[in-house]
Every structure is written in structure tokens, then in C-alpha cells.
N, C-alpha and C positions, 0 to 999 in steps of 0.2 A: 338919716342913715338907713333906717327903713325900706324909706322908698327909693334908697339907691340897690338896697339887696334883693328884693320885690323884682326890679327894673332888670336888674345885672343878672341875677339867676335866672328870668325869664328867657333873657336873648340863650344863656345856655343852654337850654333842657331838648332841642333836636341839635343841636351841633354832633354832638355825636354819635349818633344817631343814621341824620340823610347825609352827611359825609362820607361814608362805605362805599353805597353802591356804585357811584359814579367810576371807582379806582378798584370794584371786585376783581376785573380779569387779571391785573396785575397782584393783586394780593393772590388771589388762586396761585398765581402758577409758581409766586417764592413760598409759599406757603402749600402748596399742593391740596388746595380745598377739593374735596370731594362733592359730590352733590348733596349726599347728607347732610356736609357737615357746612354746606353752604345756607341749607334750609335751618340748621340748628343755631347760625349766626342771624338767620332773618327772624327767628323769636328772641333773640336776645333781649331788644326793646321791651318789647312787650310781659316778655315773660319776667325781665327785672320790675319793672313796673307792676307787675301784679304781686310779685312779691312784698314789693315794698308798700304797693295799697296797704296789704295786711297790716304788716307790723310798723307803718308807721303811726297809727291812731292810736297803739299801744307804745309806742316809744314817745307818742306825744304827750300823754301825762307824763311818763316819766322824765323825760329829759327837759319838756318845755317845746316851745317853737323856734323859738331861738338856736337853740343847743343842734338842735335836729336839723337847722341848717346850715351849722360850720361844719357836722358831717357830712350833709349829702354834699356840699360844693367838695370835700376834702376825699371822699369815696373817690367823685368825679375825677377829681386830677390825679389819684393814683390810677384810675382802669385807664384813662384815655393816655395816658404817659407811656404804663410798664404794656400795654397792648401793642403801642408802636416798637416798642424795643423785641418785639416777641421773632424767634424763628420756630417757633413749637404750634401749630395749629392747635393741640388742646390748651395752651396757655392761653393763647388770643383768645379763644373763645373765653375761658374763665377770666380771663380780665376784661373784655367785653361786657360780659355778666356784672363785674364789682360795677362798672362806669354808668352801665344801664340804672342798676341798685340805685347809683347817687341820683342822678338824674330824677329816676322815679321816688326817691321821697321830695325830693324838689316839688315835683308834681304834684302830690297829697298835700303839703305842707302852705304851698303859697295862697291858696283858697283861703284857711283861717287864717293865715297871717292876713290879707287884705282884711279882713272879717273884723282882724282885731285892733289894727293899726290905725284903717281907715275907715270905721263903719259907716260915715259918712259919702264915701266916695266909692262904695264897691263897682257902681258902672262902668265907670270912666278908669278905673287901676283894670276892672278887668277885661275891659277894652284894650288896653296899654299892654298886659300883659298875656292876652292872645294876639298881638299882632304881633310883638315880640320874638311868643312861638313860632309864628309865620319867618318873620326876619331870619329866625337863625335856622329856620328846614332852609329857606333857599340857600343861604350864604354859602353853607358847607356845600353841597352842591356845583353850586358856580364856579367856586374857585378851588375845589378837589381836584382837579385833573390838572390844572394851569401847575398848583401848588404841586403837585406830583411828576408832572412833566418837568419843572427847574429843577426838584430837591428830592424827589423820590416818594413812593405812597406812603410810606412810614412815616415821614414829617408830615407831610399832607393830612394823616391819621390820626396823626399826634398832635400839632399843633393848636387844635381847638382846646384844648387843654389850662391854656392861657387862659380863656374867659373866667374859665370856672376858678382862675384862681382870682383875677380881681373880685369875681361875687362874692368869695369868702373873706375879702375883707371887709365889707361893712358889717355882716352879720356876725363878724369874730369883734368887733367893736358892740353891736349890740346886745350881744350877750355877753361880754365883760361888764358891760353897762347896767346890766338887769341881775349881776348879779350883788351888787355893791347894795348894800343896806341902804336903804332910802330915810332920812329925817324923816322923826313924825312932824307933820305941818297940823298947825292951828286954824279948824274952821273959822274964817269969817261969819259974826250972825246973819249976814245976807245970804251966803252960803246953805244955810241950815232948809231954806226953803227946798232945797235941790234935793233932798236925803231923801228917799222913796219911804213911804210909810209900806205898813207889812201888810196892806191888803194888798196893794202893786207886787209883792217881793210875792202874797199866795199865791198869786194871777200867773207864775211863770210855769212855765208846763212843765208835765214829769218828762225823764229822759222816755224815750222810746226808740231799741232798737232798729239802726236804716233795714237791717233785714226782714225785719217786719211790719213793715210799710209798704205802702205800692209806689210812694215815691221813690221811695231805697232802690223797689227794683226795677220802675223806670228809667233810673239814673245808671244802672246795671248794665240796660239795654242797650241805653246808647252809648257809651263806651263801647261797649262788645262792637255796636255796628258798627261805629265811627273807627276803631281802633282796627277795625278789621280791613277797612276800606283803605283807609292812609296807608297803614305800614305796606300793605301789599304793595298798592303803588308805589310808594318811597322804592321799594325794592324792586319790582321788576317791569315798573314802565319805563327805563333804560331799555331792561333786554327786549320787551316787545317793538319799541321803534326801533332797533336794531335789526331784528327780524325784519322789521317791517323794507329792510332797505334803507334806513336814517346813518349816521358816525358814531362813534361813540364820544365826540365832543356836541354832536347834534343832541345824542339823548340826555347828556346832561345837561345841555341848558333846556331840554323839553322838563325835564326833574326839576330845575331852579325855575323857573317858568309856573311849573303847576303850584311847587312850594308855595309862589309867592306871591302868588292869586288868594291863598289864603288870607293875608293882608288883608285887603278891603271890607273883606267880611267878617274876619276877625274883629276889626277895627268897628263896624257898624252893627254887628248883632247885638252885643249886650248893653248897647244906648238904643235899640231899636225897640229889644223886652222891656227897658226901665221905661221906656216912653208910653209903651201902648199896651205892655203887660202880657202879652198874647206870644207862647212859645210854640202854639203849634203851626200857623201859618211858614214862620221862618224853619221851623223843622222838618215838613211834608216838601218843603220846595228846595230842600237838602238833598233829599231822597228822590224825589224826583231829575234834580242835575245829574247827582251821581248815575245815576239809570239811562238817562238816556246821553251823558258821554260817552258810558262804555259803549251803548252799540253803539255811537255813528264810530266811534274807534276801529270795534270790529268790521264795521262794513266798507268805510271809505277812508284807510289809513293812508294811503299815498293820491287820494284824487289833488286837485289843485284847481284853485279858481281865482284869474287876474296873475299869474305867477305866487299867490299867495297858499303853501301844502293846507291845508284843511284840518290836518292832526292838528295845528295849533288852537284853530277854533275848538273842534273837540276837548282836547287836554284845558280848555278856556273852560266848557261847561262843564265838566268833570271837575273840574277842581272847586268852583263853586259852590260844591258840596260841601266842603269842608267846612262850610258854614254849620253844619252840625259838630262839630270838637267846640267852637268857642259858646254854641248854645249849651254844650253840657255842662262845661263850667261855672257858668254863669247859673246856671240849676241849683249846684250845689249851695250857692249862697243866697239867691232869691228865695229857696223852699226850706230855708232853717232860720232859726230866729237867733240861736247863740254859735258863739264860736265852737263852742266844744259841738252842738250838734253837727256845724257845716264839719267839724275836720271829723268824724266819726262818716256822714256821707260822704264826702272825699278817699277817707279811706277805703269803702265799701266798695261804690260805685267805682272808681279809679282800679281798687284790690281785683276785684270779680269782672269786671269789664276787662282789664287787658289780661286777666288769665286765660277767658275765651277767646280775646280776638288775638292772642298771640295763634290761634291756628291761622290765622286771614293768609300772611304770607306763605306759611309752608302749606298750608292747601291748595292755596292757589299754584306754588311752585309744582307741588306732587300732580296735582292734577294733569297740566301741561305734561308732567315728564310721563306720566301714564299713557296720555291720550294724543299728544302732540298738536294739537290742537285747543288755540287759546279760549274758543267758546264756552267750553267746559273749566276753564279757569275764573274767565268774568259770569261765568252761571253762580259759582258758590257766592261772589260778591253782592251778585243781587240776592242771593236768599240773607245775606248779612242784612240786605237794603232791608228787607223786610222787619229784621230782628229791630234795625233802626226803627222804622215808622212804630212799632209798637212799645217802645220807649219814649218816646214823640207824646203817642196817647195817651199814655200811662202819666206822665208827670204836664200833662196842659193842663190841667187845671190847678186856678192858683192855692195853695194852701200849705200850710208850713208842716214838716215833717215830725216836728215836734208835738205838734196838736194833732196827730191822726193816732185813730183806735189800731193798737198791733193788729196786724192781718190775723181773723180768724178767734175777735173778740166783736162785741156788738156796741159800744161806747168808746167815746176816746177817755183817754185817760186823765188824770187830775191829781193835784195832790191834794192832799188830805183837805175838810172845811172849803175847797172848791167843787160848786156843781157842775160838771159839762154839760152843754146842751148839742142837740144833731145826736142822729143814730146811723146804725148801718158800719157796714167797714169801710175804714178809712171815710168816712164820714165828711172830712174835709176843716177848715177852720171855724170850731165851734165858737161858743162866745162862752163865758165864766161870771159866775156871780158867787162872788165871797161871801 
């Protein structure tokens, strides 16, 4: 049941999300969005997800992991529901906001559930469950406009809503399930070998704040750039091929197109770090797609070569960036050693990463509207690219977050009758002698 809620809440967490932009001009004009208040929908994402960074690593002692995700699947279906029923532009938006919320503790929460469920298998789940993410950016996309053209945006808008209520049921089984008193069971004498004696249980590291690590705020980093880079696009690479002379059924599927390029390399980063350990090669060559998409974008958006437009190859190397969102993930659980550290990084990195890059879109949009010209729009993304590669830096080298000296101490920490060895900040994975 697990690894059906894992799986099922995965597909949902961009459904509602890259479903919008495709169906904005229609939504504008029953709704009479403003330009403001278009850019205050384009942080939505973002900014519910930083919200729920925070407080979900604090709801996660309290409530459990479980509990935390019959909520966010159950946030989900009330914002995506009562948002389509909305004729009130500040309603949509505040219901927009609840659906984001679910979504984003989704997004904290599935890291240490993988962590906890399947310690075994974190590659390959979280391989499964960045491609996922990829699936359900394109889906909405694709069929946003078809789905609005038969039944109207509002179903179109609504409709994703569905998923999120299958996802709530395994995890409303799971957590009925976890909550039911368990029999004590009788060790087997075989068994007894298996009980860690108490110099293994001294040997685990004390907690250490992600804030005070340079893991922490490598993992900060790239959220910020990564999150900065996606949403923008999600949001307004529709209107720039539109500018450009494209349909507006051409720029959605350029949208489901880019979406779902993510895929692949969702799919192959985090068996690529399990295999060969090495995050920064695949992170630098993140940063580099994304960079030089956007120019040939800007430079040669309607050339053509063989009858084949060229923006597709472009929108091809640009999207292969993306391959940093499923490197970040995969951070949080290769650079912790316990659940409770991965979902405390989760929450951090996740919290503080999309509170910054919720400016990505409305910068980018304000920018545009300032200057009318898109140069100045994909200039703030590459200063994001930058923010990226020094998060890239920051967390390449391998060493668990738990075992590093808080930033602006000269030893890592220990708990009591353990000696660390390594000096310096953040010093890296010391060794421990009891």
C-alpha cells in the first residue's frame, strides 16, 4: 500500500500545477485576471510549496508521515475542486494557494517516506517517482485545452482532482493501519544476533541543524535555481511561442513536449548518482542545457531546417535541464543517513528553495512587462543558472549531513563517549571511535 501512495501521489504533485497555463486566456477573460494578479497566480506553486517546506518537518513529528499524507492528498482535492467552481478571481487565487499547500507537503513528505518504507531501494523509488513528476507536468498540459475545448476550463481545471483522490486512499489505509496497536512478538534466539549492541546505537551522529550545514544550503540552492527555471517556463513558454508566431494548441504541446523531456532524465539520474556517486558532473551539464536553450530560443525561434521549426530542438536542450529537480531530490536522501534527518533537509531545502524561486515567474513575467523584450526576461534565469551551479558545488562532495561540524564550529559533532575525527567546517564524513 505504500508503494501505491508513493507511486499515486507522485503522478499528482504538477497536475495542478502545469494544467493552468495552457487554458490562462480563457480563464482571464471569465475571470478578468489582471496582470498582477496573473503574476500572483504564477507564484502560487511555488510559494505554497515553500510554505509547506516549513511547516511540514514540524507537522511531521507531530502528526507522523502517514497522517501528513491523507492531508496533503485531501488539501489537494478541496483547492483543485472549489478553484474550478470559483467566479471570484480572489477566491481562485486562495483556493489555488490551499491546492498548491497539498501538493507541497506531498513534496516534503515522500523523500522520508521512500527513506522509511524502502531504505533499500531509495534509487530506483526515486527514479519512479521523478519520472512521475515528469508524467503528470506533461499530462495536464496535453490534454488542458482538448479537455476545455469539449467541457469548458473549469472542468479542465478541476478535473485533475481525481488523481489526488485515488492517492488518498492507500495512505488513509496506511495510516489506519499504523495506528492499530501492534502485538508484542517473541524474538527468535536467532534473531538476538541482529540487536545492535550500544557501541553501534553511540556511533549515530548527533542531530545537526540543515541550516547549518553547507549541505543544507546547497540543497537551498538548487531548489531556488531549479524551481526558478521550471515554473517560469511552465508559465510562460506558451506565451513566448505565441509571440513567437506559434497557436496556442502549438504552445501547449511545445509545454507537454518540454514537460516530458523531463522523463528520461528523471528516469536515469538517480541510478546514474547510485552507480557512480558523482553529482556534480550531472549537475554542471543541467546548467549548461538550460543556458544554452534559452539562447538559441532567443535567437532562432521560427528558423526551420528539412521543414522541421528548430524551437523544438531548442525547447529539446532546454528541457534537459531539468535533470537538476530529480538531482536535488535524490540529495536529500543520499546526503542523510536517518529519516528524520532526510525529512528535516526536505523540509529546509524544499521550504527556502521555492520561497526564492517563487520570484522565477513573476520576474520574469515583470521583467517582459517593463521592458518588452524577452532578453531581459531569460537574463534573470540565467543569473538563477548561476545560483544553480553553486548549489551543484556546494553539495558534490559525498558526505552525510548529519556527520558535518554546524557551519562556523571547527569539529563535527558527536554525542557524548564518541570521538570525531577531521577538522575544519563542515569537515565532511569523519570516522568515530567509541
Amino acid at each position: 500500500m505504500a508503494l501505491a501512495g508513493v507511486l499515486l501521489t507522485a503522478f499528482t504533485l504538477r497536475l495542478g500545477v502545469s494544467g493552468v497555463s495552457p487554458v490562462l486566456e480563457r480563464l482571464s477573460t471569465d475571470l478578468h485576471l489582471t496582470a498582477a494578479s496573473t503574476g500572483v497566480l504564477a507564484m502560487m506553486p511555488t510559494l505554497g510549496f515553500a510554505l509547506t517546506g516549513f511547516l511540514t518537518a514540524f507537522l511531521m513529528r507531530r502528526m507522523g508521515l502517514e497522517a501528513l499524507l491523507v492531508l496533503s492528498c485531501a488539501l489537494a482535492v478541496v483547492g483543485l475542486v472549489a478553484r474550478a467552481l470559483c467566479t471570484d478571481v480572489t477566491l481562485f487565487l486562495a483556493f489555488t494557494f490551499v491546492a498548491m499547500c497539498g501538493l507541497g507537503i506531498g513534496n516534503v513528505a515522500l523523500p522520508p517516506v521512500i527513506k522509511k518504507y524502502f531504505p533499500n531501494r531509495i534509487a530506483p523509488l526515486t527514479a519512479a517517482y521523478s519520472m512521475l513528476l515528469g508524467v503528470s507536468t506533461a499530462t495536464a498540459p496535453f490534454f488542458a485545452v482538448p479537455i476545455a475545448d469539449a467541457a469548458g476550463w473549469r472542468v479542465s481545471v478541476g478535473s485533475w482532482a481525481v488523481f489526488s483522490v485515488a492517492a488518498l486512499v492507500p495512505w488513509l489505509v496506511v495510516w489506519l493501519g499504523a495506528r492499530r496497536p501492534q502485538p508484542a512478538r517473541v524474538l527468535d534466539p536467532s534473531e538476538l544476533a541482529e540487536v545492535p549492541d550500544v557501541t553501534a546505537a553511540a556511533a549515530v551522529p548527533g542531530r545537526v541543524p540543515p541550516w547549518r550545514t553547507s549541505v543544507g544550503w546547497g540543497v537551498v540552492l538548487m531548489f531556488v535555481g531549479t524551481s526558478s527555471n521550471t515554473f517560469a517556463m511552465f508559465t510562460w513558454l506558451p506565451r513566448f511561442v505565441v509571440d513567437a508566431g506559434f497557436s496556442e494548441h502549438e504552445a501547449g504541446a511545445m509545454l507537454s513536449f518540454y514537460a516530458i523531456l523531463g522523463l528520461p532524465v528523471s528516469l536515469v539520474v538517480p541510478l546514474l548518482v547510485r552507480r557512480t556517486g558523482n553529482t556534480l558532473v550531472p549537475g554542471l551539464c543541467a546548467v549548461l542545457l538550460y543556458g544554452t536553450g534559452y539562447l538559441a530560443l532567443l535567437l532562432w525561434p521560427r528558423e526551420v531546417l528539412g521543414g522541421l521549426p528548430l524551437v523544438w530542438v531548442w525547447i529539446t536542450i532546454a528541457a534537459l535541464g531539468q535533470a537538476s529537480f530529480p538531482l536535488a531530490l535524490s540529495l536529500i536522501n543520499i546526503r542523510t543517513r536517518t529519516t528524520a534527518g532526510a525529512g528535516a533537509l526536505s523540509g529546509f531545502g524544499q521550504g527556502l528553495g521555492y520561497l526564492a524561486g517563487c520570484a522565477g515567474p513573476l520576474m520574469f513575467g515583470l521583467l517582459f512587462g517593463a521592458t518588452g523584450n524577452w532578453w531581459t526576461s531569460f537574463g534573470y534565469l540565467w543569473l538563477m543558472l548561476v545560483v544553480l551551479a553553486a548549489g551543484v558545488l556546494l553539495t558534490a562532495r559525498h558526505r552525510f549531513m548529519e556527520d558535518l561540524a554546524p557551519l562556523g564550529t571547527t569539529t563535527p559533532t558527536a554525542p557524548r563517549g564518541v570521538v570525531a575525527t577531521g577538522s575544519g567546517r563542515d569537515s565532511g564524513c569523519g570516522g568515530v571511535v567509541a
